[in-house]
N, C-alpha and C positions, 0 to 999 in steps of 0.2 A: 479688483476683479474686472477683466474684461469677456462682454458674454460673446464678443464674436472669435474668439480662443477655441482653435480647431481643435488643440487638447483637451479644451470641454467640455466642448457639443461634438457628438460624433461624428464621424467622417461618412458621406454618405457612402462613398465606393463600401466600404468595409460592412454598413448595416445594410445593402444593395445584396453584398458575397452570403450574406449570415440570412437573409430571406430565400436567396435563389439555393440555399442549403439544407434549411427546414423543409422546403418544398421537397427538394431531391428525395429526402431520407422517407419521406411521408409516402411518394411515388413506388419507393422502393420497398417499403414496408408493407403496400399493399391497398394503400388509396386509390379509390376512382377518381378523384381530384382531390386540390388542396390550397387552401390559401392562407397571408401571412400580411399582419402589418406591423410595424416597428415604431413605437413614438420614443422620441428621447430631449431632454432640452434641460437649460438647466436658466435658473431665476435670483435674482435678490427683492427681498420685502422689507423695508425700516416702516417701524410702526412707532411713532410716538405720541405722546398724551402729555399734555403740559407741561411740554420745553424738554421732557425728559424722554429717554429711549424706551418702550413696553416690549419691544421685539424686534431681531435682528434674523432672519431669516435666510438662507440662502440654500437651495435647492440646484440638486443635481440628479435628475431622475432620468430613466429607460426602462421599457419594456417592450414585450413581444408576445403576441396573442396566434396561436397557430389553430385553424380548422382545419378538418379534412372529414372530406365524406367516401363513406363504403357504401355505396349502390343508395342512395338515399338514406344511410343511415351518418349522421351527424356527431362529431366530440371536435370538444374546444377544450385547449391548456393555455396557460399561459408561464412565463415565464422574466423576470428582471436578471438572470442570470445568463450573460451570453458566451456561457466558455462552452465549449462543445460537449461536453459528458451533460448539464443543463439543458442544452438545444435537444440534445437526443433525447434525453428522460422527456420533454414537452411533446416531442413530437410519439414517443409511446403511450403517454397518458393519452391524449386526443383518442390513438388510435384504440386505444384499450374501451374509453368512453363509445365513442363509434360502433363498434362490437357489439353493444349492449343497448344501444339506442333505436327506438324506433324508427319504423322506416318511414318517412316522409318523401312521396314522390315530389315535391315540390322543391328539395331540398337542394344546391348543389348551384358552381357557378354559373356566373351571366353569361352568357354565350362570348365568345371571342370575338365576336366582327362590331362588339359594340363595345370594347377595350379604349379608353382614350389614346388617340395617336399622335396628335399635336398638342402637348402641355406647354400652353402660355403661359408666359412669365407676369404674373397679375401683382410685383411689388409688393411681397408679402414681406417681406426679410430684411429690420431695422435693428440689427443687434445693435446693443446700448451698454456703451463704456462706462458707467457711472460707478466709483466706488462706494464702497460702503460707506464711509466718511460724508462724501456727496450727497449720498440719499436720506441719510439722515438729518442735513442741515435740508436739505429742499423740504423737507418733512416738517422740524420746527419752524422754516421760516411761511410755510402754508398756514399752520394751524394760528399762529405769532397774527400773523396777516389778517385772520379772521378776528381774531380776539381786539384789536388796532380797527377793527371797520366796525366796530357799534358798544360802547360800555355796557350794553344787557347783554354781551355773549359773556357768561358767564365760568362756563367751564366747556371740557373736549372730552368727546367721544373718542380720541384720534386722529389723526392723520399719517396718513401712509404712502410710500411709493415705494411701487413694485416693477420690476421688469422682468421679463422672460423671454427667449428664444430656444426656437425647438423642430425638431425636424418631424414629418409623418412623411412613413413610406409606405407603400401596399403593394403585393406582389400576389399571382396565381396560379395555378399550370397552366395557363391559358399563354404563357410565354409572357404573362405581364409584369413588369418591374415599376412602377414611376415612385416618384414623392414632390416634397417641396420644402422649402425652408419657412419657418415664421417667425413673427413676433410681434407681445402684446404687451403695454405699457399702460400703467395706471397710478393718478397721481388723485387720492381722494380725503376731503379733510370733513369732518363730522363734530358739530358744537350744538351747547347747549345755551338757550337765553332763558334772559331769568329776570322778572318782574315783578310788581305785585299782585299779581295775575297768578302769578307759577311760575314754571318753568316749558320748555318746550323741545325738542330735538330734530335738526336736522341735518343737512349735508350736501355735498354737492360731489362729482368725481366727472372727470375726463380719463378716456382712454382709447388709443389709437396705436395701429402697428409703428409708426416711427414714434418715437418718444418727442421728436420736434415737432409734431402736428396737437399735442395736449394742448389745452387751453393754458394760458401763464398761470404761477401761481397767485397773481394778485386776482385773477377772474375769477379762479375757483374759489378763494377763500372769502372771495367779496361777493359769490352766488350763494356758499355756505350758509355765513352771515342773515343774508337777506332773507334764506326761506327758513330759517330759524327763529327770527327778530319775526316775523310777517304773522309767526303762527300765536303769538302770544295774544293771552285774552281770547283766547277760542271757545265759543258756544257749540250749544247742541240746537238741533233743530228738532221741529215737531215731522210725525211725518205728512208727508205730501209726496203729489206726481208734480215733479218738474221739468223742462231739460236738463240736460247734462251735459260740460265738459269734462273729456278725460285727457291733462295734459299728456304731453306727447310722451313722456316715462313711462306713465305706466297704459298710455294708452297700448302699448304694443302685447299686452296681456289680450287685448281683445282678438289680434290679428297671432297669437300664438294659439288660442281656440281654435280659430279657423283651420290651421293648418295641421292640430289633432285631427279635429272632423274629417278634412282629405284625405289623411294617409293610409296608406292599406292595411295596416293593421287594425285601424277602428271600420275600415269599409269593410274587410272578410269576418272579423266578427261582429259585423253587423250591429255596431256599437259606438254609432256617429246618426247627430241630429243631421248632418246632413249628406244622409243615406239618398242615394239615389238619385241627387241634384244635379248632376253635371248636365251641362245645355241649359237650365232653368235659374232663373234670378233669383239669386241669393241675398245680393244687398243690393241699395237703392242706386236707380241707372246710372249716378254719374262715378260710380266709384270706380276706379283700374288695380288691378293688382297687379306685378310682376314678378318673374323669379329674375334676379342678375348676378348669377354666380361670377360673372368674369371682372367687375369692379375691379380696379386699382388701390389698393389699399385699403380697402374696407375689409374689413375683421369676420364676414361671412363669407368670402371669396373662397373657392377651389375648383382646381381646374377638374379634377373628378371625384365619384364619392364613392362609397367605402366600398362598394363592388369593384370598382375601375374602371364603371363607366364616365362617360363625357359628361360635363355637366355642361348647361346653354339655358341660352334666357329663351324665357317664355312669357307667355301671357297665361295666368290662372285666373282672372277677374277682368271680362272684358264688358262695361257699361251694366255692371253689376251681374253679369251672366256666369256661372260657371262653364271655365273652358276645360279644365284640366285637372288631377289628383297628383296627391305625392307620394309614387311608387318604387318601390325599390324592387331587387330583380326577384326576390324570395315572393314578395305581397303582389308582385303584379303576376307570377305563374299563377297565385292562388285566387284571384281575380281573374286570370283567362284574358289580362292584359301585356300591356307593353313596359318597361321600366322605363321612368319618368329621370334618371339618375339624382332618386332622392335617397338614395342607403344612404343611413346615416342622419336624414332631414333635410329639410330647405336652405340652401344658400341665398343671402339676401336678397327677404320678401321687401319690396318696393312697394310703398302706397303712393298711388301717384297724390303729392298735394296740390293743393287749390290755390290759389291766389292771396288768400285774406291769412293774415298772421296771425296771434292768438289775444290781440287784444280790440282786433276787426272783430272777431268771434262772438269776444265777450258785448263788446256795444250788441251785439245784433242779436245777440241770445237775450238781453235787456235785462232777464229776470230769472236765476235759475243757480245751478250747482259749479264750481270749478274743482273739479277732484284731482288734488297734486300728491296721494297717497294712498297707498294701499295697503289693506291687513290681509294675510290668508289666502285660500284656492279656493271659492265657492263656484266650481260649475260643473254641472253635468253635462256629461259630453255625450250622455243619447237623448237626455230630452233636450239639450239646450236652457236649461233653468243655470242664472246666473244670479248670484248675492257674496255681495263681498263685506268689508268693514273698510270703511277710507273716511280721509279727512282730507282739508279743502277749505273752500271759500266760498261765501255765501255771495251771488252776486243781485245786486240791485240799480235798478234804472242806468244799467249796462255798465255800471262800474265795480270793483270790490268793493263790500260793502263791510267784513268780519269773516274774522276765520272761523271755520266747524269743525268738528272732531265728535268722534265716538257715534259715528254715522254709519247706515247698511246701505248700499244700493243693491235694488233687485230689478231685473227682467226677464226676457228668453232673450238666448243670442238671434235666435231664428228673427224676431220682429225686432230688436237692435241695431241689427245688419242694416235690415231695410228701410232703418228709422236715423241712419246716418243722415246731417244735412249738412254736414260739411270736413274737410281734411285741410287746416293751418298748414302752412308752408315751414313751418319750426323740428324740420325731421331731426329727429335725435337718431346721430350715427353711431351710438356706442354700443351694439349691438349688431344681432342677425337678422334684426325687423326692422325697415327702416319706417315709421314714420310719423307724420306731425301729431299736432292734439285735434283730437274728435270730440265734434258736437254730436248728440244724439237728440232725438227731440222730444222725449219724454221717457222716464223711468221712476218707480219707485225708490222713493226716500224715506229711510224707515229712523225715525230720531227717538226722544225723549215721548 
């Protein structure tokens, strides 16, 4: 299989002719506007579990999502079938829904003049030749690797590598057509260690748009190894108020809060702890946020967003201040604002890091929590009440000291925010948040 095969990702001119056609018929039908987006790509996944194949995967998907509005009134169909007697039937359902929808003044495209006009080319597009044969030997010899780097890894959860390339296009009446090409690549291996302690599970994964940017397989399977061996003999703690690290994994939970609380759908219903905050300090002064949709190879990059506006970097987090929200063109009419070209969500949030790496962190925290896991979604996103379940490491006289498990942390994000004292320099790119592990400097530890 090869996934840069024009026969099997589709041709953009062709899904380009099949958007600017749906529109047509939608116009003609009887729309006040209408819009259209096209995803299609297609993937391989070998999954295997001790030496043996679990799952041979291979994906070939498309579809097409058509809106159109009647004087404020709204219907959406969709459609995976793009022969035309299909296009037309989607584009009747929409309008039939429309007809019968209410009317929502707010409803209907971004205005034109804020249409992306220069789409940079941001290196999204690493289609990857690997056979099936291929992926499945890189597969066993990840998991192989890990079982070879410690005699207490016992048994596999899996290991997998998957590849995918795929095209989004978005078109409007507004005379807009663009898209882009992508792809996303992941090679991840999951093992169990086992002593006379018990047993433990962990894992490790890289993934990156070019398949040559993943970590080797000897690094994943030898980080696998490690945070699985690391966990054994894990205790409960009693509870207490301590600091807190939250390694850089799953630190990026605390900065995906944040950017519920901005968006205009929790600001117009009024359903964000942090209502009303922009200009006023939200977290503690040294912290920067940024939005950098236009990244090179980073896996949050687009050059616009789902409206067709422009996306551009900004600053939302300036010395802990809010500057900015995440609005799209629907929540910033119903707001009496501006669209921030967040349809769709944020494109790589940027925590700016700090200097000190994550074991500068720990000396300097002396005495307190390392949280490398996470259970569950414990937060309210109007009062800002946070509790989750994680496990981790107890740290003492600024070194590890014993793993923990079966542990709650609780706080508010609101005094979280502003109880940050520091951001590691260990940004984990494999995501649309980028950044290091966060100290906080005191939180509820609810144990045994």
């Amino acid at each position: 299989m090869t996934t840069n095969d024009s026969t099997l990702l589709e041709d953009q001119d062709r899904l380009v002719n099949i958007i600017d056609s749906v529109l047509s018929r939608s116009k003609k039908m009887g729309a006040t506007d209408a819009e259209a987006d096209i995803g299609a790509g297609i993937g391989l996944s070998a999954n295997v579990r001790k030496g043996v194949i679990d799952k041979l995967e291979y994906e070939r998907e498309k579809g097409l999502s058509i809106t159109l509005y009647i004087d404020g009134k709204k219907g959406n169909a969709s459609s995976s079938d793009f022969s035309d007697s299909a296009l037309n039937n989607a584009v009747e359902a929409a309008f039939s829904i429309a007809k019968h929808a209410s009317h929502d003044k707010h409803a209907g495209l971004v205005e034109k003049k804020l249409m992306a006009k220069n789409i940079a080319d941001l290196d999204l597009y690493h289609p990857c030749s690997i056979s099936p044969e291929a992926a499945i030997e890189l597969a066993i010899e990840c998991e192989q690797s890990a079982f070879d780097c410690d005699k207490r890894i016992s048994n596999s959860d899996g290991s997998v590598v998957s590849t995918y390339s795929g095209i989004n296009l978005y078109g409007n009446t507004n005379d807009f057509v663009n898209g882009w090409h992508w792809s996303s690549h992941t090679i991840d291996c999951t093992v169990i260690a086992e002593d006379s302690n018990g047993m433990q599970r962990d894992g490790w994964y890289s993934k990156a748009c070019d398949f040559n940017d993943l970590q080797s397989i000897k690094d994943i399977s030898k980080e696998a190894a490690r945070r699985a061996t690391t966990r054994l003999g894990a205790r409960k703690l009693s509870t207490r108020e301590v600091p807190v690290i939250f390694e850089a994994p799953v630190a990026s939970g605390l900065f995906s809060a944040f950017i519920t609380a901005i968006s205009g759908a929790s600001l117009y219903r009024r359903a964000s702890f942090l209502l009303d905050k922009k200009d006023k300090q939200v977290f503690a002064n040294h912290i920067n946020i940024t939005e950098n949709p236009h990244m090179k190879k980073a896996l949050g990059s687009a050059p616009f967003d789902n409206d067709g506006v422009a996306t551009k970097k900004r600053t939302l987090i300036n010395q802990g201040v809010l500057k900015d929200y995440v609005l799209s063109g629907y929540s910033a009419r119903k707001l009496g604002l501006e669209t921030t070209g967040n349809a769709g969500g944020v494109h790589n949030l940027v925590v700016e890091p700090g200097r000190k790496n994550l074991n500068d962190m720990i000396v300097e925290m002396n005495k307190g929590l390392l949280i490398t896991d996470m259970i569950g979604f414990g937060v309210n996103q109007i009062t800002g009440d946070y509790s989750r379940g994680a496990s981790g490491f107890w740290i003492e006289n600024g070194e590890i000291a014993y793993p923990v498990e079966e542990i709650t942390i609780a706080g508010n994000l609101v005094e979280m925010y502003k109880n940050i004292i520091c951001i590691s320099n260990d940004l984990d790119l494999r995501g649309n948040i980028l950044t290091g592990s966060v100290m906080i400097d005191k939180m509820i530890v609810a144990g045994k």
